[in-house]
Structures are given as C-alpha cells and as structure tokens.
C-alpha positions as CSV (number, residue, x, y, z in Angstrom):
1,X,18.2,59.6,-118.4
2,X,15.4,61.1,-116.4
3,X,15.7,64.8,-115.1
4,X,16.3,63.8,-111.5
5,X,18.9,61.1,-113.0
6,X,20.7,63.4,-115.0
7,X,20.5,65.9,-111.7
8,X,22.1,63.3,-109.8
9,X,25.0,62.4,-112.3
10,X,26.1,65.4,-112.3
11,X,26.2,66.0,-108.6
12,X,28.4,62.9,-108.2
13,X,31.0,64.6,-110.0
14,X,30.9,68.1,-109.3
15,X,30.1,68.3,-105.6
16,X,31.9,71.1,-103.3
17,X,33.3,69.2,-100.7
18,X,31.5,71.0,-97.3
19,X,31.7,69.8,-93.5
20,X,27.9,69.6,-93.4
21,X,27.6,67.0,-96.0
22,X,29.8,64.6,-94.3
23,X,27.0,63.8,-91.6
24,X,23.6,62.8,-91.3
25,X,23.0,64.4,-87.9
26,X,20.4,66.5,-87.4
27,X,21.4,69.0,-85.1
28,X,24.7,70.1,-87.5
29,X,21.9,69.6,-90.7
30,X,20.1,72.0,-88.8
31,X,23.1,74.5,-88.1
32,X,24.0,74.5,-91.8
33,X,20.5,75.1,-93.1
34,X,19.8,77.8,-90.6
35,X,22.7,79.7,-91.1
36,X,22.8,79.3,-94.7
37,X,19.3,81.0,-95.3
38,X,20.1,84.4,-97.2
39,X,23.7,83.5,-96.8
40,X,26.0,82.3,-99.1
41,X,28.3,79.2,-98.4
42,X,31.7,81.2,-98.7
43,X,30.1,83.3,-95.7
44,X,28.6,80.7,-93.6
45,X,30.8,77.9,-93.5
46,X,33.5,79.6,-90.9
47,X,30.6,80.5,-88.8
48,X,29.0,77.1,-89.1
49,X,32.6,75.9,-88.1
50,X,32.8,77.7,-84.8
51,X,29.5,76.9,-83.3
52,X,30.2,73.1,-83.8
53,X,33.6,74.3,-81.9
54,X,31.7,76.3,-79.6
55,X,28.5,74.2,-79.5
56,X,29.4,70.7,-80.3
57,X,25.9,69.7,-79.4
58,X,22.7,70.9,-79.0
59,X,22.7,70.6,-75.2
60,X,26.3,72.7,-75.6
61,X,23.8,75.5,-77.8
62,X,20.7,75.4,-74.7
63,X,23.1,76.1,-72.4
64,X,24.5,78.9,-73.7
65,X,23.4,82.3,-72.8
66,X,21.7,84.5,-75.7
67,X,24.0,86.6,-75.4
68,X,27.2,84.0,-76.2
69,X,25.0,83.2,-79.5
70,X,24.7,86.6,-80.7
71,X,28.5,87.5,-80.2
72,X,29.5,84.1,-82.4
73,X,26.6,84.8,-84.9
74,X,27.6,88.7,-84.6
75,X,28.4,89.8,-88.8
76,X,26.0,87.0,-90.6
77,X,23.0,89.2,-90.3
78,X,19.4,88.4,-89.9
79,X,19.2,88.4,-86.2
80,X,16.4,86.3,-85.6
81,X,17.7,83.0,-87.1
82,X,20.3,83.2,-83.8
83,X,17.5,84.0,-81.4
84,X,15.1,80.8,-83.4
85,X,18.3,79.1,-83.3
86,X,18.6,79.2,-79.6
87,X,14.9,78.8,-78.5
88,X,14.9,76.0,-80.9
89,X,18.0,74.5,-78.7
90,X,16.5,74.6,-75.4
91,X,13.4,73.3,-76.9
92,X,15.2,70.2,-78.5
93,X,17.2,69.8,-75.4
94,X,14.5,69.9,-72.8
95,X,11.1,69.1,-74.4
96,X,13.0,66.0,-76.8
97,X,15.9,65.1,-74.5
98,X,18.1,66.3,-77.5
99,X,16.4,64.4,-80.2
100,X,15.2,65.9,-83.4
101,X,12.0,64.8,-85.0
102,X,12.5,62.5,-87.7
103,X,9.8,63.4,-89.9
104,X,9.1,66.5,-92.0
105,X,6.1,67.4,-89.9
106,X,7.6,67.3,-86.6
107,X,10.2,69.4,-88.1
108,X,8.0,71.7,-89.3
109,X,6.4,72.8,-86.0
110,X,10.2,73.7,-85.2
111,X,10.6,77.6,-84.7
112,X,11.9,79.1,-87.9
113,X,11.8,75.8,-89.4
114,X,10.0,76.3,-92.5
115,X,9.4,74.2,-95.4
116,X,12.5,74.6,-97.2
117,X,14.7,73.6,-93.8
118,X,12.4,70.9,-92.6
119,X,12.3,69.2,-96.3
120,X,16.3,69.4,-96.6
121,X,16.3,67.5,-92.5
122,X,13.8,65.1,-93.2
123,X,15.1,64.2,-96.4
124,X,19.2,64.5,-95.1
125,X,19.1,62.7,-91.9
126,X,16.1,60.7,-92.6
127,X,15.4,60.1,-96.4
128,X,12.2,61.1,-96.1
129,X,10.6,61.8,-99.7
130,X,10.4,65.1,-99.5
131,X,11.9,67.5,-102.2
132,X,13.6,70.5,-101.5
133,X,12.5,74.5,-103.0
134,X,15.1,76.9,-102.3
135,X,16.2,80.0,-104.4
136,X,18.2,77.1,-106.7
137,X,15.8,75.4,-107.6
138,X,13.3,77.7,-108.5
139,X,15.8,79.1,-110.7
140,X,16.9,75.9,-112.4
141,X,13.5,74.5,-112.5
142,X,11.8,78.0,-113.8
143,X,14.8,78.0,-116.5
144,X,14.3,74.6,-118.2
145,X,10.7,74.3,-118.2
146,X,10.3,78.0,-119.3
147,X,8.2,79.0,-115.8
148,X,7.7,82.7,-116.4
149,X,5.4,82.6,-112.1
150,X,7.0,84.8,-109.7
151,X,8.8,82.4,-107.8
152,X,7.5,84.7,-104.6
153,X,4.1,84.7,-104.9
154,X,1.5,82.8,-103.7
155,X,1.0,80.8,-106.9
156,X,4.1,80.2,-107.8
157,X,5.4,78.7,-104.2
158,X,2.7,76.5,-104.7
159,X,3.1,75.5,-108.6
160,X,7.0,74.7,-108.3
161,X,6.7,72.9,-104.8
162,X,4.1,70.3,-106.8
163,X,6.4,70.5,-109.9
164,X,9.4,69.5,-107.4
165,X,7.4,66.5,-106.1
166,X,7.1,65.1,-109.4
167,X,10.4,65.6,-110.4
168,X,12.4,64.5,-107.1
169,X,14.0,60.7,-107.5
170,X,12.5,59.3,-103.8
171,X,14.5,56.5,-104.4
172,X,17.8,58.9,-104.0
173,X,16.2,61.7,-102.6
174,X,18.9,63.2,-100.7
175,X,21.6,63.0,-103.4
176,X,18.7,64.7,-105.7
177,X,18.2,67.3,-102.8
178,X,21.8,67.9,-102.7
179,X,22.4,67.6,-106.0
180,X,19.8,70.5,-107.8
181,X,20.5,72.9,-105.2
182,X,24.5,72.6,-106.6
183,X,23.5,72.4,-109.7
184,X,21.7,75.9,-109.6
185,X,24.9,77.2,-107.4
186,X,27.4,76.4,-109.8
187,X,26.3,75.2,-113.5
188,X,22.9,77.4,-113.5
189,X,24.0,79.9,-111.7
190,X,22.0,83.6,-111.7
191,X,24.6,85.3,-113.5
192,X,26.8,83.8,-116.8
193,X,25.2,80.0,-116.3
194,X,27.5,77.2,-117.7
195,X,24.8,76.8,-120.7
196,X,27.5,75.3,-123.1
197,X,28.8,72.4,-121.3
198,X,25.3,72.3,-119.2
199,X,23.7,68.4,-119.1
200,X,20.1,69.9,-119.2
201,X,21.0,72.2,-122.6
202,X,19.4,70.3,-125.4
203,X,15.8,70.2,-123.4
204,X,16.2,73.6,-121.3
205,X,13.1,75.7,-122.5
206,X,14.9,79.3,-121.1
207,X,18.1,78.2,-123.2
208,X,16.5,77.6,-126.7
209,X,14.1,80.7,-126.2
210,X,16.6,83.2,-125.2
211,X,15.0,83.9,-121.6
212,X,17.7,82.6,-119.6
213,X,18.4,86.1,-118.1
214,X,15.1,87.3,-117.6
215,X,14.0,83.7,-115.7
216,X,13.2,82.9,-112.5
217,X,10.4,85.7,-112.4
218,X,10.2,87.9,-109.0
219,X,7.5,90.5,-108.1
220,X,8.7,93.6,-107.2
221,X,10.6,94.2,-103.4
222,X,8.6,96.6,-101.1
223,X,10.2,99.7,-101.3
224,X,13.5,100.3,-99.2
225,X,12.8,102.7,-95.9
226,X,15.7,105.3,-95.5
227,X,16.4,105.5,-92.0
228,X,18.6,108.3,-90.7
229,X,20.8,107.6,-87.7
230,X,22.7,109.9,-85.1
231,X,24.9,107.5,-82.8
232,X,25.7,109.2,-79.4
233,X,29.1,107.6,-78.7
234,X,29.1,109.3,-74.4
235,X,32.7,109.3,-73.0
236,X,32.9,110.0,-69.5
237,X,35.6,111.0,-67.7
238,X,37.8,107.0,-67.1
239,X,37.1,106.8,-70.9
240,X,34.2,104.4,-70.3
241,X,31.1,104.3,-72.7
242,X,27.4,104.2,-72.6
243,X,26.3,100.8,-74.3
244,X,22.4,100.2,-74.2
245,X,20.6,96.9,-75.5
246,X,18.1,97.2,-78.5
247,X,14.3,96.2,-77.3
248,X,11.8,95.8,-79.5
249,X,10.6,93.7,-83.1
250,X,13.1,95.7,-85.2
251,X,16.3,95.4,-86.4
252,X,19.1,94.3,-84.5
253,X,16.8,92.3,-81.7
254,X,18.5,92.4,-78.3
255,X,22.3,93.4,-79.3
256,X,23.8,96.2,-78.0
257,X,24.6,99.8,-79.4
258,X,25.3,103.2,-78.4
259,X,22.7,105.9,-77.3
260,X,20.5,106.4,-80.6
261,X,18.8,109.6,-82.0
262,X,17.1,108.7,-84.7
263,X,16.3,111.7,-87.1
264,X,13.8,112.1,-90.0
265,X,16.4,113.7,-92.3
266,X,20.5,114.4,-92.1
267,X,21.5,116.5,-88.7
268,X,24.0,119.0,-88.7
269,X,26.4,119.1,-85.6
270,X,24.0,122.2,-83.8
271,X,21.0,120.0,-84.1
272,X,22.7,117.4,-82.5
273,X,23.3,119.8,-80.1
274,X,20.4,121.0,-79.0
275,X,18.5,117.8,-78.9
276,X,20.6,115.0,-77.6
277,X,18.8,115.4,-74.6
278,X,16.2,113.5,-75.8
279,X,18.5,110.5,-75.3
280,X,20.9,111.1,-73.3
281,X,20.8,112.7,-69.7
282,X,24.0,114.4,-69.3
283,X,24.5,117.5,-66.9
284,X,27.5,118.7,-68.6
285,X,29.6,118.1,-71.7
286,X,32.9,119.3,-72.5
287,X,32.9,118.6,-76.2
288,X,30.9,117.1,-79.4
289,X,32.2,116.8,-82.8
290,X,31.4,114.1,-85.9
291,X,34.0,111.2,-85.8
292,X,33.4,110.5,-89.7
293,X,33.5,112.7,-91.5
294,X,31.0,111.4,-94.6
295,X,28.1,109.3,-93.3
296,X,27.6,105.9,-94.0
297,X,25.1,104.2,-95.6
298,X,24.5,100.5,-94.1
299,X,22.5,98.7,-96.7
300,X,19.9,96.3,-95.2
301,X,17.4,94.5,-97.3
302,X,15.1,96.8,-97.0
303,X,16.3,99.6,-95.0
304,X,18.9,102.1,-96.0
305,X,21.0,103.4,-92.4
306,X,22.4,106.8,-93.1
307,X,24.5,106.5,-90.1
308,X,26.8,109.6,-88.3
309,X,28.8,108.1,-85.0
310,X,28.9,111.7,-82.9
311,X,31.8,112.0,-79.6
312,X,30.2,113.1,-77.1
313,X,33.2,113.8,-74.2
314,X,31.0,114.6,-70.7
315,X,32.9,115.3,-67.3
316,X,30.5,113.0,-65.5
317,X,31.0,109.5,-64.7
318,X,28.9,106.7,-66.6
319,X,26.9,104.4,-63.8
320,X,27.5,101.4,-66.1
321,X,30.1,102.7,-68.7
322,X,32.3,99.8,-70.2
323,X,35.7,100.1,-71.4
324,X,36.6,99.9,-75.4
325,X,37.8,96.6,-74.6
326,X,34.7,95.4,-72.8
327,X,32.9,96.6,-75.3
328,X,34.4,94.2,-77.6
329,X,33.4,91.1,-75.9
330,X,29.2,92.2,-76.6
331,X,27.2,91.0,-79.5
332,X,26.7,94.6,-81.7
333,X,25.7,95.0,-85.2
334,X,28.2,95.1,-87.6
335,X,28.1,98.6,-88.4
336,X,28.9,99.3,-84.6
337,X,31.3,96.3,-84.9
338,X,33.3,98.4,-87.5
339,X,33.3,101.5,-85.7
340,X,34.8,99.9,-82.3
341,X,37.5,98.4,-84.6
342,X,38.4,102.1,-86.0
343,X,37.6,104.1,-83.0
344,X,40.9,105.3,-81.0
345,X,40.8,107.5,-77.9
C-alpha cells in the first residue's frame, strides 16, 4: 500500500467519533476548524456544541451581538478567532446570502481563513483536491521522511505543503485529510508515539534513526514579555463595581475588566496607594487591601500576567456600577472569570 493508502486504512478503523465529522456543511466545518486552531478537541468540542445550540446557523451567528459571541467563546482563548468568527458571519450572511464559497480560493479571501482552514473546507464539504498542513501533519510527515526544516519557517511551510500535495490521495481526499491529522493525534502523537504497533514503522526514517523525539524541528519562540498587573476592583457604596471594556490591538480585544494599573515591576499595597489615581477618579475611599494574597501568574503564549486583584471600598456611588451578578452575564477574560467566581462581599 501507498502512504496515503495506508493513511487512510488506518483511519477507517481508529476514528474518534466527533459531531463535526458527521456533516458536510460548511458553516459547522467552519465552526470546528476555527475553534479548533491552538485548541485541543477535549476543549473545543463543548464549545463547538453550544454555538450550533446557540447559533444553529450562520444567519443565527450575524445576528448576534459581539458581545453574545464573546460571552459563549469566553475561556477558549485567542480572542480574535470570535471577533473573525463574527465578521466572517455577517459577511457570509449578507454579502453570499448564507452561502460559503465552494472552492479553496474563495475560502481563502475569508477573514482568518487561512490555508490550513480553507484546505480542510474545500476538501470536507467540497472534495476539492487540496491537502491539509496542520501541527499533525508536519509532525508525522517530518517523522517518517526524516525532515529535520523548522516546520515554522518560511522554507519549511513551503517544502511540507509541496510534500503534502504529492502525498494526498485526491481520489479520497477528505478521508486522507481526516485521516493524517488523527493519525498524528493519536498513533504519532508529540509525546510517547505508538511506534510499536505503528502501520508506517518499518519505512519511518525518525523511527529507525532514533530522532523520533527531537522531530518536527521548530525555531525558537520570541521571548515571553512579563507583564505586571494591578486590578482596581472599585466598590461603591450599593456594592456595585466599575467594569470598563478593553480598546485597543492587545490582548483581550473588546471584553471587559476592572480598572487596570499596569506596573513595570510588583507593587506593594502604598504604591497602589498613592497612584491609583492614575486610573481611577475617586474623591474618597474608605479602604484598600490585596484580595489574594500571592499573585497570580496567567500564562499566555507569549506573555506572563503577574496579576494582584486590589478592593478598593469608596463611599461614592459608581455612575454605571453593575452588580456581582451583572457582572456575570459580560464576556471577561478568564482570569477575571475566576476571580468573579471566588470573590464574596
């Protein structure tokens, strides 16, 4: 047998059995592969499974406010897939009268569509010969031909996507798609690969040269940022609190959070003090003290959040103050998520 033929046996009898792979509509195709981009399927799949509750179709995600998206997609990280995801919606609804392009092109020109997505569409819904490259397949391809290219650079991207088009089986190609990317989830997986009982073993160049563990190849992440963060939680006196929305290309795009003070190193609780009025506008406060009592450090990809949630108690009354409970019902990051859940008055 053929790689792509042995690729495909396997799959037929090892498949996971996932919602998405029961269709061939494009609009869930696309909900899946968006959501599953730096996100593994034990994560997405009960997220994918309430925006087809929510959203059953892509008029049902246009019409939706932003802010409805953010709250469902609120915990899966990576912001600007939702906001994509939504702009792509209207544009789908409006522009296409709900109809997805059926071509890998047309796909393409889709915002935060990129090759990957628009290959696994076209190929899905439309059995267009196009083969898919994800973080899978560079691993299983780089392993058994012995690829020692950084998967992430320039050269590389472009070496395994012609590699991949040689390989795919265009006669099958969306049981091939399927099939490598679940072949490098569960048999050549990026730690402890099934190697023994592996279909690909007696021609896999990584196995038989001992590189197994030091393939796919990756150039070296950009260095992580260390960002220090004061969170000004503002009780007034009804126990409301100030909530502001994030502005801005940074993190956390449009959800909301508490007054920020952002600090180029740890603050003690007199620092806080004495400049708090650079982001808040309080005439009086009553009392300020550090709610816990070791900071946190939220791990982003390439930021490090040395977080410190500080109680402010003010006698004034917030203009637009929401209650704990309101509060609940906005999109927030998940590190404000956590504290709302803790947080008693």
């Amino acid at each position: 047998m053929s790689f792509s033929q042995k690729i495909i046996h396997w799959y037929s009898a090892n498949k996971r059995s996932l919602p998405w792979r029961n269709t061939t509509d494009p609009y869930k195709i696309w909900l899946s592969e968006i959501m599953l981009q730096q996100t593994r399927v034990a994560q997405g799949m009960p997220y994918y499974e309430r925006f087809i509750e929510h959203f059953p179709t892509v008029h049902d995600l246009a019409n939706a406010s932003e802010e409805e998206v953010l709250k469902l997609w609120q915990g899966l990280g990576y912001y600007s897939r939702a906001r994509n995801l939504h702009a792509t919606a209207k544009l789908i609804s409006e522009k296409y009268n709900g109809q997805f392009p059926d071509n890998y092109k047309g796909l393409l020109a889709l915002k935060g569509v990129g090759d990957y997505t628009a290959s696994a569409i076209a190929s899905f819904c439309f059995k267009e010969a196009q083969p898919v490259v994800d973080g899978n397949v560079y691993r299983v391809l780089s392993r058994y031909f012995g690829i020692d290219l950084p998967i992430n650079s320039t050269e590389g991207i472009k070496y395994f996507k012609a590699l991949a088009l040689k390989l795919m089986d265009a006669d099958q190609i969306a049981d091939y798609n399927q099939g490598i990317m679940e072949f490098g989830a569960l048999q050549c997986a990026p730690k402890n690969p099934y190697c023994l009982h592996c279909p690909l073993n007696d021609s896999c160049v990584a196995l038989q040269k001992g590189k197994i563990d030091v393939l796919p190849v990756k150039l070296k992440k950009t260095k992580v940022k260390e960002r220090f963060f004061n969170y000004l939680v503002v009780l007034d006196k009804d126990y409301t609190i100030e909530i502001r929305q994030r502005r801005g290309r940074g993190i956390w795009q449009n959800l909301y959070e508490f007054p920020l003070l952002e600090t180029e190193r740890e603050y003690s609780l007199e620092e806080i003090t004495n400049t708090m009025d650079t982001v808040l506008e309080l005439k009086e406060t009553s009392e300020i003290y550090q709610f816990n009592e070791k900071k946190i450090v939220h791990k982003l990809s390439h930021q490090h959040l040395h977080t410190k949630f500080w109680i402010v108690k003010s006698g004034e009354k917030h203009r637009n103050g929401v209650s704990l409970e309101e509060l609940k019902e906005y999109p927030v990051p998940v590190l404000i998520a956590e504290f709302i859940n803790t947080f008693k008055f």
